[in-house]
C-alpha positions as CSV (number, residue, x, y, z in Angstrom):
1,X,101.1,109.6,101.8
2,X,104.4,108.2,100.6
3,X,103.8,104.1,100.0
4,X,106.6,101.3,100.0
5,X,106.0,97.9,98.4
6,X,108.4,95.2,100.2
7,X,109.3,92.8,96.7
8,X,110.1,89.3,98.4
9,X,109.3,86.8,95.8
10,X,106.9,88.5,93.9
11,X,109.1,90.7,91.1
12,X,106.5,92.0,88.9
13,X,104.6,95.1,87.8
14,X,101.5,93.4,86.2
15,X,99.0,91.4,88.6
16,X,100.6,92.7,91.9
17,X,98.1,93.2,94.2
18,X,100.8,95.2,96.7
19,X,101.9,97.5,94.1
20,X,98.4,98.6,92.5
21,X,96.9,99.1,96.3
22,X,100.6,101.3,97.0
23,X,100.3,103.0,93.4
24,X,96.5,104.0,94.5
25,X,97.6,105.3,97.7
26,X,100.2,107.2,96.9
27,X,103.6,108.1,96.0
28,X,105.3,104.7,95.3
29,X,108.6,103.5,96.4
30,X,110.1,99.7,95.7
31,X,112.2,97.6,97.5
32,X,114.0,94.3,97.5
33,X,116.0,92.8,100.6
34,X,119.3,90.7,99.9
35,X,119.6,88.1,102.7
36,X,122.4,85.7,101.9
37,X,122.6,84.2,105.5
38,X,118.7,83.8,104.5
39,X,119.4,82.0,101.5
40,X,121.5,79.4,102.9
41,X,119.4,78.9,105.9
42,X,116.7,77.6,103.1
43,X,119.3,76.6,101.1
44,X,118.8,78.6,97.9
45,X,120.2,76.9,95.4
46,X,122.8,79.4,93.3
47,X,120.7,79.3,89.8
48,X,117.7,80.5,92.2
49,X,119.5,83.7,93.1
50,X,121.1,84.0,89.9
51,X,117.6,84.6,88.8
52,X,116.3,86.5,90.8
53,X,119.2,89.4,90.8
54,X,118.8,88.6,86.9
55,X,115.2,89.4,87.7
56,X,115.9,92.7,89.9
57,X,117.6,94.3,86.5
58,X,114.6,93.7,84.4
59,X,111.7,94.8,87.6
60,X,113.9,98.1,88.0
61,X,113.0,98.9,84.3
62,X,109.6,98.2,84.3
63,X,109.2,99.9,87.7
64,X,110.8,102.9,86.2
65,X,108.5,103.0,83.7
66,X,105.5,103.2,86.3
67,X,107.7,106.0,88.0
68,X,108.6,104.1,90.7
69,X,112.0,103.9,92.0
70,X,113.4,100.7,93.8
71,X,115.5,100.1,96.4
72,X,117.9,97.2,97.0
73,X,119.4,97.2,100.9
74,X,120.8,94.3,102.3
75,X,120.4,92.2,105.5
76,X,121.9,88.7,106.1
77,X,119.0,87.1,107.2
78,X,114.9,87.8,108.1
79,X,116.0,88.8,111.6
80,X,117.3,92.2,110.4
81,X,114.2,93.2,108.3
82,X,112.3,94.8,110.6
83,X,115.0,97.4,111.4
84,X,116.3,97.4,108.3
85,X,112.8,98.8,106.7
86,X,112.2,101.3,109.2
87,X,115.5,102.7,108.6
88,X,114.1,103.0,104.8
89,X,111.1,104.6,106.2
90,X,112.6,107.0,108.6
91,X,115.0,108.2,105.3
92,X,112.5,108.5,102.9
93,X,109.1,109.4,105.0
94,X,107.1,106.4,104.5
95,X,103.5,106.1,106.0
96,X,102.9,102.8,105.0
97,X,104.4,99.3,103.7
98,X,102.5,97.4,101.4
99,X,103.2,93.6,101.2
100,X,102.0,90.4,99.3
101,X,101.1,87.7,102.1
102,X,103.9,85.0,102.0
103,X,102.8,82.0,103.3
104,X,105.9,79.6,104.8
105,X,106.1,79.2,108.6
106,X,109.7,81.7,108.7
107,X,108.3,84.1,105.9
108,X,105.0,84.5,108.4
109,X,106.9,85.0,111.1
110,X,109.2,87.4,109.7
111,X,105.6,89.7,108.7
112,X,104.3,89.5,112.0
113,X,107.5,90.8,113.4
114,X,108.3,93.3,110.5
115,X,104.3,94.7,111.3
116,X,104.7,95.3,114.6
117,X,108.3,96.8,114.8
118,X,107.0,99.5,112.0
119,X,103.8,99.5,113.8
120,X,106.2,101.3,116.6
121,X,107.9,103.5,114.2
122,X,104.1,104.9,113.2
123,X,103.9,103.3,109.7
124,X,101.0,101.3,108.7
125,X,101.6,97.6,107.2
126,X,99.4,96.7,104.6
127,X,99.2,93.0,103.6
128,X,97.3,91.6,100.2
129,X,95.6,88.2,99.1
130,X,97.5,87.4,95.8
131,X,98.4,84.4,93.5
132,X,95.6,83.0,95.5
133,X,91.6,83.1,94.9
134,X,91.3,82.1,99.2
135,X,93.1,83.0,101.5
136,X,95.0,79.2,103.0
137,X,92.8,78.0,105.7
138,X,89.5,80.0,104.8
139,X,87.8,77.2,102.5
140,X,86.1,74.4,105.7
141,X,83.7,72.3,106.2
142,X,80.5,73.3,107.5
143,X,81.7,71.9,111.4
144,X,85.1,73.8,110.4
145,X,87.5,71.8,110.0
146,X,89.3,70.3,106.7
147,X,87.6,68.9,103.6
148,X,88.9,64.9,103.7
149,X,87.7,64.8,99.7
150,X,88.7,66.9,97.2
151,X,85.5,66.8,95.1
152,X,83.6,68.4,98.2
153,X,86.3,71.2,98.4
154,X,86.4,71.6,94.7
155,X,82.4,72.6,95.4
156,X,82.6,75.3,98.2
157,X,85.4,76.4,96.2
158,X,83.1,77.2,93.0
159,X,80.2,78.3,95.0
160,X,82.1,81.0,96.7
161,X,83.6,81.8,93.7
162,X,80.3,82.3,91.9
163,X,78.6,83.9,95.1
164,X,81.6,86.4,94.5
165,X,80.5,87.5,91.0
C-alpha cells in the first residue's frame, strides 16, 4: 500500500511520527505544498520562507537517504490542497496520506477538508500526535473543564505520564 506523508511544518526525518507510521506501512512518498497566497494571508515574514525552501534542500537529502522521494507542488493558498493532493494520489497510486496534527484554527480546517475530499477519492488520512505528549484539550479537570492553576495541571499531567509507562 503506497503511503504519502504531507510535510507542512514539520521538515524532518528523525522524531516524525507521520513519516515512521508511512515508512511502516508502506512504500513512502513525500511531499511539500508551496502556498504563497497562504503565506501572505498569515503574513510569512520573507526570512521564514527563506528557511524553509533552505530547509526543503537539506529534507530532500535526508529523505533520499531513507529512499523516499519528495514532492514539491504548488497551490496559492490552503483552499487548493485538497484537490491538489488527490491529483498526487491519482498519479502516483496512493492509498493513504499520513499527516502530523497541526493545531491553528485555518491549518484544522484545511485537514478536515483535505480528509474528507480524499476520503471521496478512496484514500485513507492518517493523522499523528507529535511535538506533543497530549493531545490540546485532552488534559481536564475531573468536572471537565480547564485547570484554573497550573500546579494542579502540572499533576494530572505527570500522573498520566507515569500511568503511561
Amino acid at each position: 500500500m503506497r503511503q504519502l506523508i504531507w510535510l507542512r511544518s514539520d521538515l524532518r526525518v528523525h522524531d516524525n511520527s507521520a513519516l515512521a507510521s508511512a515508512m511502516a506501512a508502506g512504500p513512502t512518498l513525500a511531499l511539500y505544498l508551496l502556498s504563497p497566497r497562504q503565506w501572505l494571508a498569515h503574513d510569512d515574514a520573507p526570512c521564514k520562507v527563506d528557511f524553509w525552501l533552505r530547509n526543503l534542500v537539506e529534507l530532500q537529502r535526508a529523505l533520499q537517504r531513507l529512499n523516499v522521494p519528495l514532492l514539491v507542488r504548488q497551490c496559492d493558498d490552503w483552499e487548493q490542497a485538497p484537490a491538489v493532493l488527490a491529483e498526487v494520489c491519482r498519479e502516483q497510486a496512493i492509498a493513504a496520506v499520513q499527516v502530523n496534527e497541526e493545531y491553528g484554527v485555518h491549518e484544522s480546517l484545511r485537514d478536515r477538508t483535505t480528509a474528507a475530499y480524499l476520503a471521496q477519492q478512496d484514500v485513507a488520512w492518517h493523522s499523528h500526535l507529535d511535538q506533543l505528549l497530549f493531545k490540546p484539550g485532552s488534559v481536564l479537570t475531573q468536572s471537565g473543564g480547564y485547570f484554573q492553576v497550573y500546579s494542579q495541571f502540572r499533576k494530572v499531567c505527570y500522573q498520566r505520564l507515569h500511568t503511561a509507562l
